[in-house]
N, C-alpha and C positions, 0 to 999 in steps of 0.2 A: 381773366382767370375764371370771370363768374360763369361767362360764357360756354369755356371747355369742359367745365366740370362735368364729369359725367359722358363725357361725349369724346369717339376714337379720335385718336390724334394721328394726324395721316402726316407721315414729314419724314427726309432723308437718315436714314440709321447706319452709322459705320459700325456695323457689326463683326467687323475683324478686330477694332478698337476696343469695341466694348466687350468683346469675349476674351480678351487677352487680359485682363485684370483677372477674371476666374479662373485661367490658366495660370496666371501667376502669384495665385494667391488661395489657393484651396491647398488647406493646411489638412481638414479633417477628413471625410468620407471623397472615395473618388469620384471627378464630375461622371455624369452622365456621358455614358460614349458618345462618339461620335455618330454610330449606323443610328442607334436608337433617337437621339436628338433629330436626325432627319428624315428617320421613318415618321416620328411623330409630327413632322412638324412645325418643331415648335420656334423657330424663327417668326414664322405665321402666326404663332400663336404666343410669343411675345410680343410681337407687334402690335396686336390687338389689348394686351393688357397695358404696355406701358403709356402710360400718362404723366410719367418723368418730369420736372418741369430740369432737370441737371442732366452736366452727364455722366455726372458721380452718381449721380440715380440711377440713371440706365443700364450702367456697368454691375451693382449693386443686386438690381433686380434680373439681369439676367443672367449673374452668380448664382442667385436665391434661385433661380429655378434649375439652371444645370446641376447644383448641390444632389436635387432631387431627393435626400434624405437627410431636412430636417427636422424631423418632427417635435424634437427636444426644444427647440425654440418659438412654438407655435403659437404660446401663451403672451410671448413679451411683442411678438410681430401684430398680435391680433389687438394686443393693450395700444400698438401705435395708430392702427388704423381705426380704431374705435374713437381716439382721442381727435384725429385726423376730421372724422364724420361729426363728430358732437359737436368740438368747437370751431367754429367755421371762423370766427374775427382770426383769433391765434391760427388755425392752417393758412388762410389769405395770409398774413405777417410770412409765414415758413414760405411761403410759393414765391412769396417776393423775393425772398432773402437766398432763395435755391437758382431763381430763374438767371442772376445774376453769374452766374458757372454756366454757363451753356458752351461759350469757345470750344471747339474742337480741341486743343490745346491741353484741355479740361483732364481729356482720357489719357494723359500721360500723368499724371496728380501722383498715382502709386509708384512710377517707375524713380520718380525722387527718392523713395526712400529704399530702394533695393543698394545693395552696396556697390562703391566706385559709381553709382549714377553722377558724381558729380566729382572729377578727380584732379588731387591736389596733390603734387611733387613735392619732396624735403624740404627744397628748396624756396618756392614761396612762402614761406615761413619773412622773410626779406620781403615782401609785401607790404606788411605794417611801420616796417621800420622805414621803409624808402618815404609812405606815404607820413606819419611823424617828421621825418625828416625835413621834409619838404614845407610841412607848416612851421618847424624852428626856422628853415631860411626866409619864410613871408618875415615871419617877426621881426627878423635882420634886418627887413630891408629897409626900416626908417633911419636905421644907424650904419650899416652899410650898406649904400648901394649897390656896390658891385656883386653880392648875392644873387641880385637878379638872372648874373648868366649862370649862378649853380642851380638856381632854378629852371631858367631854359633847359637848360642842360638834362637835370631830374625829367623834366616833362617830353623831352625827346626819348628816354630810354623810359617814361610810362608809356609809348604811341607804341615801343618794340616790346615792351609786355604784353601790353593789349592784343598785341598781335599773336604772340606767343598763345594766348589762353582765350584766343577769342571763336575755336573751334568748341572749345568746352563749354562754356558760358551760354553760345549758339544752341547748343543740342539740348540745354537746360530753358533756355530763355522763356520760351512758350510756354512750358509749364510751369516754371516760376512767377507768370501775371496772374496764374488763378488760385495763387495759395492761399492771398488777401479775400478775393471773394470767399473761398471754400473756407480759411480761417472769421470771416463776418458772416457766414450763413451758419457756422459751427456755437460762436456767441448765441444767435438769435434759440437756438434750438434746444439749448443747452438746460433748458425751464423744464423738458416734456416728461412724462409720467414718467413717476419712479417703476411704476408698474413695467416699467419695459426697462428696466435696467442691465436686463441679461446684452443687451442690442446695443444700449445706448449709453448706460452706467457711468462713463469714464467720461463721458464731452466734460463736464466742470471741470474735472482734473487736467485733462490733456490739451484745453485750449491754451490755457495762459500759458503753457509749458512750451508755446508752438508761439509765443510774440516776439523773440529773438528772431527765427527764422522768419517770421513772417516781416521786420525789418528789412534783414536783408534782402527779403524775397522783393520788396517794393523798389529797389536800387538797382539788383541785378537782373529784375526783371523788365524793366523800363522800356519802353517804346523807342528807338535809334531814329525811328522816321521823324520823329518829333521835332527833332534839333535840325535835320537836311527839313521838312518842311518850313523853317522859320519861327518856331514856338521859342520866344523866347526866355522863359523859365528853363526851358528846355535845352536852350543852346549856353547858358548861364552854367549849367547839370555840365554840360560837356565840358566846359572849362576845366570848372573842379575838377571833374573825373579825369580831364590830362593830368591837372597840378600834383594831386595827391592819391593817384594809385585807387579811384575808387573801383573799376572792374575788379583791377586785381583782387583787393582786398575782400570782394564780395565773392572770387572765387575761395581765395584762403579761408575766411571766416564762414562761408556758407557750407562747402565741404565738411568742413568741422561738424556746424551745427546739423547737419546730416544726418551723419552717422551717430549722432550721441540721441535725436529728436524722429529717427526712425520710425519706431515703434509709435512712437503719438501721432504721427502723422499719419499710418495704417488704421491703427484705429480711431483717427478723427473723419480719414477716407469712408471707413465701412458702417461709422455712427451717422453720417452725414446722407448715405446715401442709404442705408435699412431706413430712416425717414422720409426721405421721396418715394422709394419704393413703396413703403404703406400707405403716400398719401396717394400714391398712383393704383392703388388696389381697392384705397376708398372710391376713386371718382369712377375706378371701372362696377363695383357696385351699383353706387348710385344710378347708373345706366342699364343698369342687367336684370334684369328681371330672371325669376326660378334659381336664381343662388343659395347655395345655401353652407353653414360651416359644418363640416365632415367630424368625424369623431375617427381620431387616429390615435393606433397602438395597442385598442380594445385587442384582447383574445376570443378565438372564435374566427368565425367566416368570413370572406370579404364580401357585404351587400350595401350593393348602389340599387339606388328606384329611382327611375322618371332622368337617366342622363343624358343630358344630350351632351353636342361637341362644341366649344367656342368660336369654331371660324362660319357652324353654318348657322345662320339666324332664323332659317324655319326648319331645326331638324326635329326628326323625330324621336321622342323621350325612351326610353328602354331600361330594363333592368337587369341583374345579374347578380346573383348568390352562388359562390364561390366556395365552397368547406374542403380543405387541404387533407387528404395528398391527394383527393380528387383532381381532374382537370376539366377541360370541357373544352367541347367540337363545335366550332361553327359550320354548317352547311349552307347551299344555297348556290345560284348562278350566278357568274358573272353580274358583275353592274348590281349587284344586289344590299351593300352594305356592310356585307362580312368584315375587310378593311377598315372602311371605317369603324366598325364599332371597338376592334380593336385598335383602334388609334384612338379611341375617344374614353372608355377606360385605361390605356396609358397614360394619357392628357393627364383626366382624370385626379389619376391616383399621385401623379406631379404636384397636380397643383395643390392635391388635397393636406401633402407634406412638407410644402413651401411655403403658401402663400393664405392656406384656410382658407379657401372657397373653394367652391364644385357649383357646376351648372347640374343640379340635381336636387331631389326632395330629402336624397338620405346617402351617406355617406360614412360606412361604418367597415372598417379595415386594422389589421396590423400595419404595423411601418414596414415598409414592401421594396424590395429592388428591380426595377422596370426594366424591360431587355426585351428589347423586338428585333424581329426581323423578315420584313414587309415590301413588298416588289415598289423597285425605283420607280416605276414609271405610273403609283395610282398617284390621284390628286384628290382629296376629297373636297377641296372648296372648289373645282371644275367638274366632279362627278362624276371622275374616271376612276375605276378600279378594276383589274384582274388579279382574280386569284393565283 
């Protein structure tokens, strides 16, 4: 950890995955379209900033930047990533306690709590009771033996439950092994400045209210390879879970606890990763030389000095004073920049409203809505452009 700090993180990103949490979950201002997102970029240009050690983080930050109009939260983002930078024992503590979410698995976390993610019929309701059942006949059997075969019996019709509900349980399973991680990194976290309570406010309240489901989540999300490898704790787990109905029950009671722990689960999802996101903002700092934090919302003109673009590392600085309803012309030939530079005040003014940094000396804007429309085929990090 000591090591990446500070330094790009080059590594596989399923960004179909992670951009489907901010499509499913952008409540306030519309994401950034589509044409503009890839005239600018900024897949490129997340790539470069995330330093994630999650992938609730991943997801998180590259929400925070599609949002593209946050500015109303700039204060409590900027209190994380200051905390992030100061105290380095407690950030090491948080990277440990984040890195542990990594599973692919990970970027299904939110689809738990959307509704019927996890669907239970009238009828297993008869889950709990079969599995009760089933322990009054253990009881029996020192007094009657013959119990035994209404035991067989119970445990042949839990193999045909199982079966019944083992399509649903399946399509949850994976993301039910990382609610324990995500619920142990949400504990650790849960200390961080009040000063960011707009972001992060709620983790005290909402963990504990998440240890139900986070029970169940360790039962029915369990490893099956376990018990076929020969683990025997593991194949010990399988017994029981024939005897007394435990999938099923974990679809009955988990369902339940679903729908009712929702809401805490959302926003233990989006507390959990606005803090990797910030500490991935500090370590892209720490490496970046000419950053600087923008002043967003002032009235008056938009003026940037000295900006360059984040994906080229020798470009060159530029300015621009902008006073509305004025507009302005760029001219100039081919292959000359015009492109990029509007892609680089795009960038720019994203990040100036997301994330408080700007690769630039000055940064002084209203809160702005970005909208390009920029030929497919320039590249600015290959140094192709036509107008």
């Amino acid at each position: 950890l000591r090591r990446e700090w500070g330094s790009l993180r080059t590594r596989a990103r399923d960004l179909v995955a992670i951009a489907a949490y901010a499509r499913a979950t952008s409540t306030s201002e519309p994401l950034l379209d589509d044409r503009t997102w890839n005239d600018l970029n900024m897949d490129d240009v997340y790539s470069v900033l995330d330093r994630t050690e999650s992938v609730v983080g991943q997801q998180v930050l590259y929400g925070r930047l599609r949002s593209a109009r946050q500015g109303n939260d700039l204060g409590a983002f900027e209190a994380l990533v200051m905390h992030a930078t100061e105290d380095v024992p407690g950030r090491e503590r948080v990277q440990l306690a984040l890195s542990r979410l990594r599973a692919p698995a990970g970027y299904d976390l939110w689809w738990l709590a959307q509704p019927n993610a996890l669907e239970a019929a009238p009828w297993h309701v008869l889950f709990p009771v079969a599995g009760l059942g089933m322990l009054g006949l253990a009881a029996l059997v020192p007094f009657s033996p013959p119990a035994i075969l209404l035991i067989v019996a119970g445990s042949l019709s839990s193999l045909a439950a199982r079966a019944s509900i083992a399509h649903s349980l399946g399509v949850v399973a994976g993301a039910f092994r990382q609610l324990n991680p995500l619920v142990a990194a949400a504990e650790v976290l849960s200390d961080w400045p009040s000063s960011a309570a707009p972001l992060v406010g709620t983790l005290r309240q909402d963990v504990p209210r998440l240890s139900r489901l986070r029970r169940i989540a360790r039962w029915a999300g369990r490893d099956p390879g376990a018990a076929v490898a020969g683990d025997l704790p593991a194949l010990l787990f399988e017994y029981l879970n024939m005897v007394l109905w435990l999938d099923a029950n974990a679809l009955f009671f988990g369902a339940r606890e679903l729908r009712v722990r929702a809401p805490e689960l959302l926003r233990v999802i989006a507390a959990v990763g606005e803090i990797d996101a910030a500490l991935s903002i500090a370590s892209y700092r720490a490496g970046t030389a000419g950053w600087t934090r923008p002043t967003v919302g002032s009235a008056g003109p938009m003026v940037v000095n000295d900006v360059r673009h984040p994906l080229l590392p020798d470009a060159v600085p530029n300015s621009l004073t902008l006073t509305p309803p004025a507009g302005i012309v760029i001219t100039g030939s081919n292959m000359s920049g015009k492109s990029t530079f509007l892609r680089t005040i795009g960038v720019t003014t994203i990040l100036a409203q997301t994330i408080n940094t700007c690769l630039a000396s000055r940064y002084e804007a209203p809160l702005l809505v970005v909208r390009s429309c920029i030929g497919l085929a320039d590249d600015p990090s290959a140094g192709k452009s036509y107008y």
